[in-house]
C-alpha positions as CSV (number, residue, x, y, z in Angstrom):
1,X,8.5,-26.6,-94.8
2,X,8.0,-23.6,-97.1
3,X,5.1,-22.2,-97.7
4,X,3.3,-22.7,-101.5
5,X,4.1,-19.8,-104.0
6,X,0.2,-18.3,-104.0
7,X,1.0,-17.7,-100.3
8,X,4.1,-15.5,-100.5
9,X,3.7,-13.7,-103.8
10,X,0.6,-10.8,-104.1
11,X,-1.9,-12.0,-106.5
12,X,-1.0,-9.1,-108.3
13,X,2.8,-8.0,-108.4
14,X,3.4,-3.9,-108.6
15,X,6.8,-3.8,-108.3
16,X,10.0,-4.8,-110.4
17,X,10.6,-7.2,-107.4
18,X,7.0,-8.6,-107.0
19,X,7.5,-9.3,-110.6
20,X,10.9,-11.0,-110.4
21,X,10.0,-13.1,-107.6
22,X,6.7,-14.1,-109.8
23,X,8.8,-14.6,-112.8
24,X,11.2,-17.0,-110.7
25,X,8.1,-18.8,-109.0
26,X,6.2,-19.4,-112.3
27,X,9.6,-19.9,-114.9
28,X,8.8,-23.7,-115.5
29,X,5.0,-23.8,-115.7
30,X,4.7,-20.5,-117.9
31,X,7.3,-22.6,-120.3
32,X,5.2,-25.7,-120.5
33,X,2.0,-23.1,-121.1
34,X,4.0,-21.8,-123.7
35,X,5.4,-24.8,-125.7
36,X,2.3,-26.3,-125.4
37,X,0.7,-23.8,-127.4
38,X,3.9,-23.1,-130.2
39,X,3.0,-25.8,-133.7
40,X,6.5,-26.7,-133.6
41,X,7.0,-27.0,-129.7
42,X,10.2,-25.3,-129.6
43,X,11.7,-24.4,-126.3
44,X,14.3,-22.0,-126.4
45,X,11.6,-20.0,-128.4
46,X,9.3,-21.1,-126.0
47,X,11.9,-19.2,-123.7
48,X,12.3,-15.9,-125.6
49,X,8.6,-15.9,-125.3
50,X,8.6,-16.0,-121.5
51,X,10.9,-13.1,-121.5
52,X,8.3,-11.2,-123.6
53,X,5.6,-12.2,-121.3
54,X,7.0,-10.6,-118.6
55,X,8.3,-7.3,-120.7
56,X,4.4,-7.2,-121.6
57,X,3.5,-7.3,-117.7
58,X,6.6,-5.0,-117.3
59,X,5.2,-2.4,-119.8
60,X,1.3,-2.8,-119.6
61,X,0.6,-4.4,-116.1
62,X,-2.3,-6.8,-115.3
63,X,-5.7,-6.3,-116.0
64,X,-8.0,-6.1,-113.5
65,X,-10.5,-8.9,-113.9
66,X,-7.6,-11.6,-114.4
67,X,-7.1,-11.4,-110.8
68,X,-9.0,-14.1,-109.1
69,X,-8.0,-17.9,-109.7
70,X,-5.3,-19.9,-111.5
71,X,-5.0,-21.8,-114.9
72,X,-2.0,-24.5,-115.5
73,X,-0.5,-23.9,-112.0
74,X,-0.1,-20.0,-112.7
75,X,-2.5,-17.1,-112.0
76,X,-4.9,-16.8,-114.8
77,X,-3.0,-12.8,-115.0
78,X,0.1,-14.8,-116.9
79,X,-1.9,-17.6,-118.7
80,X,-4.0,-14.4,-120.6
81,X,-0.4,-12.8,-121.2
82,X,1.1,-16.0,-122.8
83,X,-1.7,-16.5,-124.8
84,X,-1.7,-13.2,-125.9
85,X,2.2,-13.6,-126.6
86,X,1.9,-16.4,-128.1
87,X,-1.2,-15.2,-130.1
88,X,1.1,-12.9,-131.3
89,X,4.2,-14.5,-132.5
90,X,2.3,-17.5,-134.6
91,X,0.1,-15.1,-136.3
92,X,1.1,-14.4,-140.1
93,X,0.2,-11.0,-139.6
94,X,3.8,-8.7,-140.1
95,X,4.8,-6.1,-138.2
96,X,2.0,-5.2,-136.0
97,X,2.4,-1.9,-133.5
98,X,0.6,-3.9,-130.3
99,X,1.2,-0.9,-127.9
100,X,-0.8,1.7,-130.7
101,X,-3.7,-1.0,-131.0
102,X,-3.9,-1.4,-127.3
103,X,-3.9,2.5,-126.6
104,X,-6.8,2.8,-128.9
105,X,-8.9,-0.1,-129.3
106,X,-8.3,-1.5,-125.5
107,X,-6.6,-4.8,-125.0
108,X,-6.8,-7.3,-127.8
109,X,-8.9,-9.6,-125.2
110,X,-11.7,-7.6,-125.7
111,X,-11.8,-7.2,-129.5
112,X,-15.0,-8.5,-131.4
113,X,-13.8,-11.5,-133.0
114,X,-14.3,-9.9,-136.6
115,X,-11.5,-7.7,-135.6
116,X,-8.6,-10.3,-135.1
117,X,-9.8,-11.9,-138.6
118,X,-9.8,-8.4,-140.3
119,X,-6.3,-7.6,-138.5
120,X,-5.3,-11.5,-139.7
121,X,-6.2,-11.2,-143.5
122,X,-6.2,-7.1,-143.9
123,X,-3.3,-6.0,-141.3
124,X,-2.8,-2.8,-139.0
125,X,-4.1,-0.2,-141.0
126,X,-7.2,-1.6,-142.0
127,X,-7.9,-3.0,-138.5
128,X,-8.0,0.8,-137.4
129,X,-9.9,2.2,-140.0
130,X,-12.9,-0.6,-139.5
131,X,-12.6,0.0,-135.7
132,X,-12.8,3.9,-136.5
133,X,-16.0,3.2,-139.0
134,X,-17.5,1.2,-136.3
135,X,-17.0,3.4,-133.0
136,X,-18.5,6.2,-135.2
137,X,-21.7,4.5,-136.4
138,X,-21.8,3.2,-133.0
139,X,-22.0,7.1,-131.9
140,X,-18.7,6.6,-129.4
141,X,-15.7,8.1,-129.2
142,X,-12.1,6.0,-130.0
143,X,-9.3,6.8,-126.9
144,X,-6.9,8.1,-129.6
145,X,-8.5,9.1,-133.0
146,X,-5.7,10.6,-134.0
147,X,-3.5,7.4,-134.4
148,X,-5.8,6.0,-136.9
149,X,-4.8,8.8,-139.2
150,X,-1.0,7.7,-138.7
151,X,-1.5,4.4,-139.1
């Protein structure tokens, strides 16, 4: 008898193998979570999107808080990464620069919800600059100030 996935992988995988072995327990549920959410329910999209939830664990690891507990037979660490993938790829927003926002406004998670609808209807650029307005009435400091000025 072998022993159920939760037992054998970490709860939180730190190394290219830890995250292999995840990506091979998890492949078919992460799928379903993520044709489930797609309008069109499209599965070899559905599977490009997998690859991109993993290249986002991959390239900005697993927050902290998403540690404890499961959703749809995965940890809730991949579940909040789909969503966010998926969040993503069906918005009509165009080219967005995810790894900029996420170095200076924090993960997208965490946003006020008047920032996805500005970033929706007003894009990138004017995302930043209301963000920017609103750190400094706020009296705080943004992590990188000096992207807003690039974007």
């Amino acid at each position: 008898m072998t022993a159920p996935v939760a037992s054998v992988l970490p709860l939180r995988p730190t190394t290219h193998r830890q995250i292999e072995q995840a990506a091979t327990a998890y492949a078919t549920p992460l799928l379903a979570y993520i044709n489930d959410r797609l309008p069109d329910g499209d599965w070899s999209l559905s599977e490009d999107l997998a690859q991109d939830v993993w290249l986002e664990v991959l390239l900005h690891g697993i927050r902290s808080e998403d540690l404890d507990g499961s959703e749809a037979g995965m940890p809730v660490w991949l579940a909040r990464t789909a969503r966010t993938v998926v969040r993503r790829h069906v918005s009509p927003v165009g080219d967005i620069d995810w790894a900029q926002l996420t170095l200076v406004l924090g993960h997208s998670d965490t946003w006020p919800a008047h920032w996805h609808d500005v970033l929706m209807d007003d894009g990138h650029a004017a995302l930043l600059q209301l963000a920017a307005t609103e750190y400094t009435e706020a009296g705080r400091a943004m992590a990188a100030p000096t992207l807003v000025a690039a974007a």
